[in-house]
N, C-alpha and C positions, 0 to 999 in steps of 0.2 A: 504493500500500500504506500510505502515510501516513496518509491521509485512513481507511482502514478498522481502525488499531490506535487512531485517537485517539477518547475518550471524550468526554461531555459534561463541559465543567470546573465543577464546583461553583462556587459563591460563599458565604464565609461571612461573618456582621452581627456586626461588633463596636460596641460604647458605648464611646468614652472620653471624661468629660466630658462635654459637649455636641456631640460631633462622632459622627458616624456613619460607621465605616469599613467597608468592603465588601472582603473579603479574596478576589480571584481565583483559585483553589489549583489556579495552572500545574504544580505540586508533582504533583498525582492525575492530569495528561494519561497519562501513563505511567509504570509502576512503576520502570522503569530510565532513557527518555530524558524525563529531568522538567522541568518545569518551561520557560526559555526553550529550551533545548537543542533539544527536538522542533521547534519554529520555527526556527532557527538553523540547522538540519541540513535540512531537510525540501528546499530546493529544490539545497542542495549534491549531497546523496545520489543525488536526480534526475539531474540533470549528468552525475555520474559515472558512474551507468548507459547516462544516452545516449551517453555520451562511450565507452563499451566497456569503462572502467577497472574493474579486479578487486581493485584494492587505493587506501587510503588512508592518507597522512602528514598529520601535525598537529601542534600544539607545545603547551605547557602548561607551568605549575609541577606542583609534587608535589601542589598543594590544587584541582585545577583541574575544575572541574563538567564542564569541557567535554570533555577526556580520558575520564573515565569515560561520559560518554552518549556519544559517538562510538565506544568500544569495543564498547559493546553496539550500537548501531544499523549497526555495521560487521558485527558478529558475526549480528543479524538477516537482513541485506540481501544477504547471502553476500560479504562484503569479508575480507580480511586489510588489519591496519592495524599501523600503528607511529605511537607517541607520541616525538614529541625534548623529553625532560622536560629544563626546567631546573635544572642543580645536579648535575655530578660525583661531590660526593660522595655522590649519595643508591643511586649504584649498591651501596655496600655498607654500606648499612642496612637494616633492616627495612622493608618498602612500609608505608603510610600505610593508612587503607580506601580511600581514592581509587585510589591505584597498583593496590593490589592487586582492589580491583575490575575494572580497567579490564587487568590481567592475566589474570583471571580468564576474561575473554570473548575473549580472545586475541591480546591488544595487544603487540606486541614496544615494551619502552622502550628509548629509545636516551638515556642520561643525558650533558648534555652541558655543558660549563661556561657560567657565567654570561656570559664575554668572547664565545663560540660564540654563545651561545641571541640577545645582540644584534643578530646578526646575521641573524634569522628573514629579513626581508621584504628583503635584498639579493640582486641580480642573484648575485653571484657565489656566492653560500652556495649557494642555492636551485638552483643549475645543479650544484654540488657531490651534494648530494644527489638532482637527479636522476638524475647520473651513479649514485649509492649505493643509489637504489632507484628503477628506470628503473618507465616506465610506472605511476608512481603519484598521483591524483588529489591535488592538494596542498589541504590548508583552513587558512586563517590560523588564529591563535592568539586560542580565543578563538571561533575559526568564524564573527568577525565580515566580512564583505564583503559585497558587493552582496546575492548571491544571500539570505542572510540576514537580514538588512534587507527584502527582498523579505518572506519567512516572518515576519518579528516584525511585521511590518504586519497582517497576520494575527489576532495578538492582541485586538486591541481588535477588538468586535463591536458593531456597530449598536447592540444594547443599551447598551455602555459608553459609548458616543459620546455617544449621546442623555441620557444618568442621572447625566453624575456630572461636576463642577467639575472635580476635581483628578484626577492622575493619577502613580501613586508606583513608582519600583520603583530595585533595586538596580545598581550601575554597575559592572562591568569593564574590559571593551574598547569598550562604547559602543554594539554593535550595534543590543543589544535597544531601547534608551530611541530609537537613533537611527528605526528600524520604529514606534514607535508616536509619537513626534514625526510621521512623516508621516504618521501615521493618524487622528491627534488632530484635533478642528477647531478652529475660532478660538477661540471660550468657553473653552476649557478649557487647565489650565495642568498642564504635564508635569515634575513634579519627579526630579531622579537624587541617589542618594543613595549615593556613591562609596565602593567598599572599599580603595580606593587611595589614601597621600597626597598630597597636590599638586593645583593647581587646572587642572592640564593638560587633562582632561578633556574641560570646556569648550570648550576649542579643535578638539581629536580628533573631538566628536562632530558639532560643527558641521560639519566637513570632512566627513562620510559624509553629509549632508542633500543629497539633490536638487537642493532648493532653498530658502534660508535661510526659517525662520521665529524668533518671538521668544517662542514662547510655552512656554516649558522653559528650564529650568535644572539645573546639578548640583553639589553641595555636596559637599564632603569632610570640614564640621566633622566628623562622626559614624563616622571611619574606625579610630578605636581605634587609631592609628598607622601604620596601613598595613596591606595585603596580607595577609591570614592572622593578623594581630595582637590580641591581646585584651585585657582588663581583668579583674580581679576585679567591677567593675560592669555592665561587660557581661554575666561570667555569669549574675551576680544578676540580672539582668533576665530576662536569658534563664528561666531555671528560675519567676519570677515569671509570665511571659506566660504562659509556657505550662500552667502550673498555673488561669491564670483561663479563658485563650481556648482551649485543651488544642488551638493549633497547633505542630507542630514547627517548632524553626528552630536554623542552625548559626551559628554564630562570624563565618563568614568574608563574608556576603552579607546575609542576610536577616534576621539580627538586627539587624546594626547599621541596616537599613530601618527599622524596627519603632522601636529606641532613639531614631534622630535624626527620626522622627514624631513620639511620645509629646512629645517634649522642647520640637517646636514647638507640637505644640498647648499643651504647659504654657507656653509664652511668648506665647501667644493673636495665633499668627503666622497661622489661616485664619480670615476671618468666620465667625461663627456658624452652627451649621448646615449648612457644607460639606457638599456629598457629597463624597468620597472614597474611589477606590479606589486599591486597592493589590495591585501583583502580586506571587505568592510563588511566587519563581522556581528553586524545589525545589532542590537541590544537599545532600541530607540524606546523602551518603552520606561528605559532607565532616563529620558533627556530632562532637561530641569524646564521647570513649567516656565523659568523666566527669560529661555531663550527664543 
């Protein structure tokens, strides 16, 4: 059923400078599971259908792309799901559009403290909760694992293989960048461009590789502080892009792509004439109301 809700994905030609970038807009595969998500879910979802399971758990923050496409793709596929959101106290605030979307399509949140939520990938958490919701297909946080990695390989297509130096997209949990690192061939150099501080990255994504190659990197200068975190120059940027290249993009992912691109080509960090593409790996439903 994957393979007959997904669309043809556009490509759109941006100028900047002397460099020609080629925008992939994983963003239009699907109006709700956008962007990496569809990849990232597609063979988990599988799974669980063979596997007989009628329900699925997952983890996330409150800003978390993967939360909201999982609700819907749960809600699609005839799943009940539950989200274990990080952060206690967001049980009694207002939901975000992410929450609230992702409640929307029928996600029970279970808000759980930051000490809790460390504990996602341990034996004994993770037997806790299946004792708390038996019979449910687990997907890391993030929906990054094998199976998914599997789907983000995916991504790049013959054409992209064949057409283009570089190859750009934003960092989370590492699945996506780690699916098209092993999709990439030799020529071509796979840059990650972290929403997260810290150079940990690096290390996390290498650990999900097969088997090691060299030709990728992921950088966190361009993280705006971290996780969800913004600038007044960010936004300006933001509301600039998008006024010239009239693509959307949110705070938390795909602008800061975009910001710590522009920045390298202004430091005349690719040879001339790069191709470059770049994936825009939708999560708009994270965008701030006041852009």
């Amino acid at each position: 059923m994957f393979d007959q809700i997904a669309q043809h994905i556009p490509y759109q030609h941006l100028q900047y400078k002397n460099i020609t970038i080629t925008v992939k807009r994983l963003d239009r595969v699907h109006p709700q599971i956008s962007g990496n998500k569809f990849f990232k879910l597609k063979y988990n979802l599988l799974a669980a259908q063979h596997m007989g399971r009628t329900r699925l758990l997952t983890f996330g923050g409150a800003y978390s792309n993967h939360i909201a496409a999982t609700a819907y793709a749960a809600h699609l596929f005839g799943f009940k799901s539950v989200g274990i959101i990080r952060g206690e106290e967001l049980a009694n605030q207002p939901l975000n559009a992410t929450l609230s979307t992702a409640e929307q399509f029928g996600m029970r949140l279970v808000f759980v403290s930051r000490e809790v939520y460390r504990q996602k990938q341990q034996v004994e958490y993770l037997a806790e909760l299946h004792t708390e919701f038996p019979e449910h297909y687990v997907i890391p946080e993030g929906g990054t694992n094998a199976l998914a990695i599997q789907g983000c390989k995916e991504i790049l297509s013959e054409y992209d293989q064949e057409n283009f130096d570089v190859i750009c997209c934003a960092v989370g949990t590492g699945g996506t960048i780690a699916g098209m690192i092993e999709a990439s061939l030799p020529h071509q150099h796979v840059l990650g461009f972290s929403a997260l501080k810290g150079d940990f990255l690096q290390q996390e994504v290498a650990q999900l590789l097969i088997k090691p190659k060299s030709n990728w990197r992921v950088i966190d200068d361009y993280c705006q502080g971290g996780y969800a975190k913004t600038t007044h120059q960010l936004i300006q940027f933001i509301k600039g892009f998008e006024q010239t290249y009239a693509i959307p993009l949110e705070h938390i992912y795909t602008a800061k792509l975009f910001f710590g691109l522009f920045d390298l080509i202004d430091q005349q960090h690719f040879p001339a004439y790069s191709k470059i593409l770049v994936m825009h790996t939708g999560g708009l439903q994270g965008r701030l109301a006041s852009l």
